[in-house]
N, C-alpha and C positions, 0 to 999 in steps of 0.2 A: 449496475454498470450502465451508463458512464457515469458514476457519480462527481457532483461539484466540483471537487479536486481536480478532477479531467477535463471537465464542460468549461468552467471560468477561464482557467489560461486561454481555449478555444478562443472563445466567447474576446480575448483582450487580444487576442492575433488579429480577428477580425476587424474590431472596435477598439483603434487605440485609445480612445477615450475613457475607456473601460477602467485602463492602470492610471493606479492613483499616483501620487510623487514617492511614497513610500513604498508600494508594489515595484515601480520604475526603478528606484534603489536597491532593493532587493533583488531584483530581478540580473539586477549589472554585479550585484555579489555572487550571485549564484553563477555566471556566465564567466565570472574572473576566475572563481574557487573551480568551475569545471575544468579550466585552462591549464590552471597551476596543478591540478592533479593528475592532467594529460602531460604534462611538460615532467613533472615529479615521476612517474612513472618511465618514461622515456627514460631518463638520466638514472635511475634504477635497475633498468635493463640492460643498460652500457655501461654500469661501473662495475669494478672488476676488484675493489678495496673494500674487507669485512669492514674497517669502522665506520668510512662512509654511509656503505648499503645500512648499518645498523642507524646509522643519526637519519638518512633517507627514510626509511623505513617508518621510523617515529613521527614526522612530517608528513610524511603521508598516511599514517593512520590519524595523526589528530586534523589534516586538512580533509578526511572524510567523512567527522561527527561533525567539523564546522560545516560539509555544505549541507550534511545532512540537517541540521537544524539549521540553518537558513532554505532549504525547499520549504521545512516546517512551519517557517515563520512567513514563506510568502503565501502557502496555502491558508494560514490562517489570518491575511491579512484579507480588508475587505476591498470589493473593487468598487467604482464609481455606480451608481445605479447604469446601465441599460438601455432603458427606457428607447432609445432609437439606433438602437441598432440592428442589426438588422437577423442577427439571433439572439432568440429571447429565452432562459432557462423559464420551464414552468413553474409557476413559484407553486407551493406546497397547498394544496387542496384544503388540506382540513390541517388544526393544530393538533398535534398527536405527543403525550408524553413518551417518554422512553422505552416503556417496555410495548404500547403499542406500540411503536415505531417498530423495534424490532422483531418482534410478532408477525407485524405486516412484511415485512421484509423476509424472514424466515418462510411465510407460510408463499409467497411468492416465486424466491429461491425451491423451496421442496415440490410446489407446481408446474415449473419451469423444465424439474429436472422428470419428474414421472412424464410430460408431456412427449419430452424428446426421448425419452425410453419408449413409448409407446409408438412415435414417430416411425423407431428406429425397426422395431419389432420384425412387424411386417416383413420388412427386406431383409432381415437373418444377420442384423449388424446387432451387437452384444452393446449395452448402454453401463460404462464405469463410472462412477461420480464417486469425486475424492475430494473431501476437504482439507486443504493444503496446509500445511503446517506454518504458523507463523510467531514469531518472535514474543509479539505481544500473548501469548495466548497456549504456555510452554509451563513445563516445571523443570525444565532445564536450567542448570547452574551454568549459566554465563561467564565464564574468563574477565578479568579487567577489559581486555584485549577485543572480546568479541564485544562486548556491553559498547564500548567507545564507539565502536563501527556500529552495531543492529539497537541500541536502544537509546530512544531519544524520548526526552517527557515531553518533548517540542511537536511531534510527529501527528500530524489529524487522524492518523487512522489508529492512534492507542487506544482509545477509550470505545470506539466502535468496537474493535477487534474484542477486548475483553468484555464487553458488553453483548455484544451480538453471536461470538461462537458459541457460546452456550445454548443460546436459543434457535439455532441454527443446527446445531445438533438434536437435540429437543424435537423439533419440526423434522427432519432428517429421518430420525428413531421411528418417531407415530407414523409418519409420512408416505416412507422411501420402503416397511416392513411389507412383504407380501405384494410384491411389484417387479417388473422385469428391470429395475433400476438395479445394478450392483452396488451399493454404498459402501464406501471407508472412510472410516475415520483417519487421517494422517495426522490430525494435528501433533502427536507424539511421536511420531517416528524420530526424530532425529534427538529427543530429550536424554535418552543415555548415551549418546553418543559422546566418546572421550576425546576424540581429535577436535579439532579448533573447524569450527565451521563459517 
């Protein structure tokens, strides 16, 4: 944190130069799709007719997998280079394949977190660390219903999430064992759960 996904938009607030004509396009889909699901919602609230609310309803869950793969598709679009602007993302030190990468990333995450456990010691404040549960990273059976709304193959954070929680646990286990850290695992809490989440 911050990763890319967060720094770049930054990065093209500052520097409009930054968005490409395709980012700029996208960006005006994503601002439309917000509008129309603030306006859909609205008109959801105030209708008072089962058939309506049920055709509303459908509208507005398929107007929430389209904006959601269109954020997908702007984060995965590229911006202009930088070069003079006036923040500059550091570009990446060394070339690292995948599982360094997340190696390095896990063994910095499980650093971070014994640091502030021991910060915290001292002064008699209790350190929890919980790995939050996410969609990509579940053996929960998804509804149609939910899948349209949480899962997107568009989404930049799938292939991290299943790539990285593993190792992240991993690092967590060796790490976090024999330390004032409390660690939990959450990624499963919500996987048997029967209601619609």
């Amino acid at each position: 944190m911050p990763s890319v996904q967060h720094l770049d938009p930054l990065v093209n607030l500052v520097n409009q130069s930054t968005l490409t004509p395709e980012k700029l396009e996208s960006l005006a889909t994503i601002v439309r799709a917000r509008q129309h699901l603030t306006d859909l919602a609205g008109r959801i609230g105030t209708n008072r007719i089962a058939s309506i609310d049920f055709v509303l309803d459908r509208i507005y869950k398929r107007g929430i997998a389209d904006y959601v793969e269109e954020l997908g598709r702007f984060n995965n679009l590229p911006s202009n280079p930088s070069d003079s602007s006036l923040i500059q993302v550091t570009p990446a030190v060394s070339a690292r394949d995948a599982v360094a990468l997340f190696t390095d990333i896990a063994d910095q995450w499980m650093r971070s977190s014994r640091l502030m456990g021991e910060m915290l010691a001292p002064r008699g404040v209790a350190h929890f660390h919980f790995l939050q549960p996410n969609q990509y990273y579940s053996t929960r059976q998804f509804s149609p219903n939910e899948a349209a709304i949480a899962l997107s193959e568009a989404s930049p954070y799938k292939g991290s999430v299943e790539k990285g929680y593993p190792v992240l646990l991993a690092a967590a286990r060796a790490g976090l064992a024999n330390t004032n850290v409390r660690f939990f695992d959450a990624t499963h809490v919500f996987d048997r759960q029967q209601a619609t989440m």
